[in-house]
N, C-alpha and C positions, 0 to 999 in steps of 0.2 A: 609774426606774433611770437611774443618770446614764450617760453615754457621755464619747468622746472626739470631737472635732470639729479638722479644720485648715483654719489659716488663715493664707494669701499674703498677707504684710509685706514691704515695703522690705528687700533686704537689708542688715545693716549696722543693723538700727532695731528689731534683736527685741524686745532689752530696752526701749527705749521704749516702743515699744508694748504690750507686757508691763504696764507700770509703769500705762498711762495707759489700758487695759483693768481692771487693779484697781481704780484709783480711780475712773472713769464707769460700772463697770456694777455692779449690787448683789452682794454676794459672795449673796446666796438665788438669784442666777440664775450666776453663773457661781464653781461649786465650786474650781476651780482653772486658773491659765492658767500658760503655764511655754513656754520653748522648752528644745532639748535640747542638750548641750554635752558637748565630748569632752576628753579629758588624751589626749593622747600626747610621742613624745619626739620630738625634732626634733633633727638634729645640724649646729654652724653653730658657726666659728671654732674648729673639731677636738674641739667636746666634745657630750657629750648635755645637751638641754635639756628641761623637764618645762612644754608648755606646753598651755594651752585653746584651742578654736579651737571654733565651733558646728559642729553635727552634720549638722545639714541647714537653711544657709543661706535665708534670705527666708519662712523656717515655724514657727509656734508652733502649741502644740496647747490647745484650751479644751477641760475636763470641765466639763458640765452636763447637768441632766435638765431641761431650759427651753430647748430649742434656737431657737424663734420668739421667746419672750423675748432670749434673745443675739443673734439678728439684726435686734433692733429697737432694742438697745442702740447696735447699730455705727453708728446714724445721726450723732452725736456724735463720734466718734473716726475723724479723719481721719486713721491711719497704718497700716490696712490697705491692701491691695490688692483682695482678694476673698476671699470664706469657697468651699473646697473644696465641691463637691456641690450648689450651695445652686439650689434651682429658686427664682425670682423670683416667681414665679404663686402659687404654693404655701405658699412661704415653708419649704418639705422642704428639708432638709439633712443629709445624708447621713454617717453617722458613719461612724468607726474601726473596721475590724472589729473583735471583742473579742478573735482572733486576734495582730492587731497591736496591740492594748491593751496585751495581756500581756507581748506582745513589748519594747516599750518602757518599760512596768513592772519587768521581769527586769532589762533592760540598768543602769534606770539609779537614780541614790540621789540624794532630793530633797535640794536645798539651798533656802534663803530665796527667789529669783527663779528658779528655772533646774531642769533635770535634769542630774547629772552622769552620765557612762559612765565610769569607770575604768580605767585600763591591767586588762588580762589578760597572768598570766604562763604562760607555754607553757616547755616542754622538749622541746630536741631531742633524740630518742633514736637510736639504730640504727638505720642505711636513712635517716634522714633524716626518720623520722616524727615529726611535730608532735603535742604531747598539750597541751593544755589546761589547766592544774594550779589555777591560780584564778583569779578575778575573774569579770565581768560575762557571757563568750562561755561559761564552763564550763557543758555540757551544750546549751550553745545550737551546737556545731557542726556540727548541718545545715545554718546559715546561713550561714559563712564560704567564701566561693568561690575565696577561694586567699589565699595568706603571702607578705607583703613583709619578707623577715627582714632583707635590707639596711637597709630604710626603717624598721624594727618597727612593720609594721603591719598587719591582717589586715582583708578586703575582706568586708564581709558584703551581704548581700541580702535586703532587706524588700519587703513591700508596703505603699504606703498610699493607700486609695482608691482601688481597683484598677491603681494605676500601680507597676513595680516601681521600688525607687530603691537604687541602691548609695552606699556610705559606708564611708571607712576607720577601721576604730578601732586605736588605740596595743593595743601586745603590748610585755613585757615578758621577752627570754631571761634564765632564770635557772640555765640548768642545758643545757651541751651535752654530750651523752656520744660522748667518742670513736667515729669509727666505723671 
């Protein structure tokens, strides 16, 4: 059964590493590597701007069911830093829960190198209450720990590897209803 596994790159050098992890290690040992990447809007010279920015900085994630094969691969590829969990003696590396698998599965839509996460569009209704209405956070908000409507952007909350790590992702108002 394949897993997820992470792995500390250079920040700034995902996609390198990304690219030069395809081509040194066999795709039979490593199913898919990808880091994760966000769209939100940024506003700068009084307008909104629709731009990417990576999700969780100096981290990519490799899917394989060959986990000691992949850490035998990394002898070759000097643009990691270190693989998340990995006992040296062992050569155990310690995956993703399949919790937070899923979790990053839900959030995000493969492109060619990368995972994207999408704006989520929210509505503000009456009282002030934030609803959800689509994209990537809908049904996922037990995870958002609070809305930066100024900023449009909602703070969510994961685990990986038992460390928790927060990350903003882009929101999109499409609808305020007077209150």
């Amino acid at each position: 059964m394949s897993r997820y596994y992470v792995i500390q790159v250079y920040t700034g050098a995902e996609k390198k590493t990304v690219d030069a992890i395809k081509k040194g290690i066999s795709s039979d040992v490593i199913l898919d590597c990808f880091f994760v990447s966000k769209r939100r809007k940024k506003k700068y010279a009084g307008t909104w701007h629709l731009v990417e920015e990576n999700c969780f900085p100096g981290y990519i994630f490799i899917e394989t069911d060959k986990p000691k094969e992949m850490c035998q691969g990394f002898a070759s590829i000097h643009l990691f830093a270190r693989i998340l969990g990995l006992d040296k003696e062992t050569f155990y590396v310690q995956p993703v829960a399949e919790e937070e698998r899923f979790f990053i599965d839900a959030l995000t839509d493969r492109t060619p190198e990368n995972r994207l996460i999408d704006l989520s569009r929210i509505t503000i209704e009456e009282g002030q209450r934030i609803r959800i209405v689509a994209g990537p956070l809908k049904g996922l908000e037990g995870k958002v720990i609070k809305f930066d409507l100024h900023r449009r952007k909602a703070v969510v909350e994961i685990k990986l590897l038992s460390s928790t790590v927060r990350t903003d992702l882009g929101i999109e108002i499409i609808k305020k209803e007077d209150t």
